[in-house]
C-alpha positions as CSV (number, residue, x, y, z in Angstrom):
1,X,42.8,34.8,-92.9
2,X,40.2,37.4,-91.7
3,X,40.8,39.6,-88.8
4,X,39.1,37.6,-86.3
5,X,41.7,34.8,-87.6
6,X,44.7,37.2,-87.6
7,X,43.9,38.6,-84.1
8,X,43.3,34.7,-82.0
9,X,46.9,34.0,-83.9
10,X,48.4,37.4,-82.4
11,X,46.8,36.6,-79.1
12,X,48.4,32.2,-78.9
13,X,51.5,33.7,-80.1
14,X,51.5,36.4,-76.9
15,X,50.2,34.4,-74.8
16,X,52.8,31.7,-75.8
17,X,55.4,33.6,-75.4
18,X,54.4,34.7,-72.0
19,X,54.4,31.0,-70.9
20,X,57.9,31.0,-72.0
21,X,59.1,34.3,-70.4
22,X,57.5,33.7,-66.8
23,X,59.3,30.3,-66.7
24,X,56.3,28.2,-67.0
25,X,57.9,26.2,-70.0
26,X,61.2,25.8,-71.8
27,X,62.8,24.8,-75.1
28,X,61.5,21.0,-74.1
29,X,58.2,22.3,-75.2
30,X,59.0,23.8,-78.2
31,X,60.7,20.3,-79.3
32,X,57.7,18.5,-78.5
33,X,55.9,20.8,-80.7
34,X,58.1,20.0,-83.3
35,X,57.1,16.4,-83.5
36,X,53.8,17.3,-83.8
37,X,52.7,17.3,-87.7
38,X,49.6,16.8,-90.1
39,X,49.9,13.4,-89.5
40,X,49.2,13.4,-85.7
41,X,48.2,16.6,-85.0
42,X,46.8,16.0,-81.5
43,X,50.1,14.9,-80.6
44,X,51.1,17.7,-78.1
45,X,47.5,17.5,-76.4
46,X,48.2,13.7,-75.9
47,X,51.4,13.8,-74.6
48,X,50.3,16.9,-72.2
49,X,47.3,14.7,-71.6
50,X,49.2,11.9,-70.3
51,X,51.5,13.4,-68.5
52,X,48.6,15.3,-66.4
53,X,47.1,11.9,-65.5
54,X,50.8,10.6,-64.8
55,X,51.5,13.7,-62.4
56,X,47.9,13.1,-60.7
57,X,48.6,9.7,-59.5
58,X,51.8,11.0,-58.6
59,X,50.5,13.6,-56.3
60,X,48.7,11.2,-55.4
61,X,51.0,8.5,-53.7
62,X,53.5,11.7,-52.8
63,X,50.6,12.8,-50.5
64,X,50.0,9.1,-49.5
65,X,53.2,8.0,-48.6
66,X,54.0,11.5,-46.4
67,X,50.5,10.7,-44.5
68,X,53.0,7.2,-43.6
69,X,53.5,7.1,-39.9
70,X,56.6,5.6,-41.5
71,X,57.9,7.4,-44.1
72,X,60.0,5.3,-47.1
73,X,62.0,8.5,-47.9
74,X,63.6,6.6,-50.9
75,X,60.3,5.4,-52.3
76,X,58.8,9.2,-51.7
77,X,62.1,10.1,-53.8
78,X,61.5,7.6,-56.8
79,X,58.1,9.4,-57.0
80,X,59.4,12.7,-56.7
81,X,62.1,11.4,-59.6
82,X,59.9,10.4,-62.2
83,X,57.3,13.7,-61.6
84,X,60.1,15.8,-62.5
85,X,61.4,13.3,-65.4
86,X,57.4,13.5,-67.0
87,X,57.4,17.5,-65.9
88,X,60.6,17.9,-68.0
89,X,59.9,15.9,-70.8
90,X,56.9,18.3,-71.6
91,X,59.0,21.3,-70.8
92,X,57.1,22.1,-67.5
93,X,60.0,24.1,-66.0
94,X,58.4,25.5,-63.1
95,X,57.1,21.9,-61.8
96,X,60.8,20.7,-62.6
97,X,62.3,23.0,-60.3
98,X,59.9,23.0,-57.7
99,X,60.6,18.7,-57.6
100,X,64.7,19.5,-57.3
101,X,63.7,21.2,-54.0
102,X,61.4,18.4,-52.9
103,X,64.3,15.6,-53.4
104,X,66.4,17.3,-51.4
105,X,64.6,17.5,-48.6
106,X,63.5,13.5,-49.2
107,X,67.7,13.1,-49.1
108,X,67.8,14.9,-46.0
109,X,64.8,12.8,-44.6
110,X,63.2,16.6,-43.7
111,X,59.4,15.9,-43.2
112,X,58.3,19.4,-42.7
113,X,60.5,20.3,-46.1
114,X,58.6,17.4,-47.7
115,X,55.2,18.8,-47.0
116,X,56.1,22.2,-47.8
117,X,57.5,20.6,-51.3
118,X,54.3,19.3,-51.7
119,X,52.7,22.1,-51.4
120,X,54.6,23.9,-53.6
121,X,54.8,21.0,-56.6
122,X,51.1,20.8,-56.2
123,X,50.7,25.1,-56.7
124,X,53.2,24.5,-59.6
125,X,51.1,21.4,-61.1
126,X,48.1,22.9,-60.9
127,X,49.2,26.7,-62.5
128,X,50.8,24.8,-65.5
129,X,47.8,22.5,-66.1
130,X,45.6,25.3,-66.6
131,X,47.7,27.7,-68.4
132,X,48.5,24.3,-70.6
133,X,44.3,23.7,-70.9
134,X,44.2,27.6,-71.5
135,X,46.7,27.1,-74.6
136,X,45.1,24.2,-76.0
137,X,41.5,26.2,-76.4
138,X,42.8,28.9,-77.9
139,X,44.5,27.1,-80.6
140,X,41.7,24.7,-80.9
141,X,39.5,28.4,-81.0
142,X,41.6,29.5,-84.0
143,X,41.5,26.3,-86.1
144,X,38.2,26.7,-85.9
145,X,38.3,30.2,-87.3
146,X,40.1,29.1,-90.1
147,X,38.0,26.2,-91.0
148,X,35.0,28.7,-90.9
149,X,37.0,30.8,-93.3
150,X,37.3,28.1,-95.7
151,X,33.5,27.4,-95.6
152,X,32.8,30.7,-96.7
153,X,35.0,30.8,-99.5
């Protein structure tokens, strides 16, 4: 590996691990990573793909159904449910927490906490997604470092 090789690796590890120590992601992702092989190895992109268009149309009926005059507090729930059952199967800590919050209040039948647990699920959604897109470049910039390498040897 050459030293523009050897320094994008030093910078995905650090900024990889700095994912991990501000809470952004936990151990989940690291096991999704581990399913990931020469055989599919798009995998994590995929399933980080999908679950960003699953959370969007999420978002999208949460901020629907709390625009209700009528609120279905249970069905509000149920969404709120499976965003943080899709956050934590990808190891999106911070979105996972943020959603524990938000079903509270939709226990409770709290408007106000709903909307501010919006709010909050949307900040947390939308720092993850592009810290997730940030990780994906670089590693996608560093296999393509290496595949220059082996073109010039």
């Amino acid at each position: 590996m050459d030293g523009m090789a050897v320094q994008l690796q030093q910078q995905l590890f650090d900024y990889t691990a700095s994912l991990f120590n501000e809470g952004f992601l936990d151990d989940q992702f690291n096991q999704l990573e581990q399913l990931q092989d020469e055989t599919n190895p798009d995998f994590v992109v995929e399933v980080v793909t999908l679950f960003f268009d699953d959370a969007e149309r999420l978002l999208n009926e949460l901020t629907k159904s709390l625009g209700q005059e009528n609120i279905d507090f249970r069905r509000l729930d149920a969404y709120v449910h499976q965003l943080k059952g899709s956050s934590s199967s990808i190891g999106a800590q911070t979105i996972d927490k943020a959603c524990i919050s938000f079903r509270n209040f939709c226990t409770e039948k709290n408007v106000e906490g709903c909307l501010k647990s919006l709010q909050q699920v949307k900040h947390e959604y939308s720092l993850v997604k592009t810290k997730l897109e940030t990780l994906f470049k670089m590693e996608q910039e560093l296999l393509a470092s290496r595949l220059s390498d082996l073109k010039v040897e």
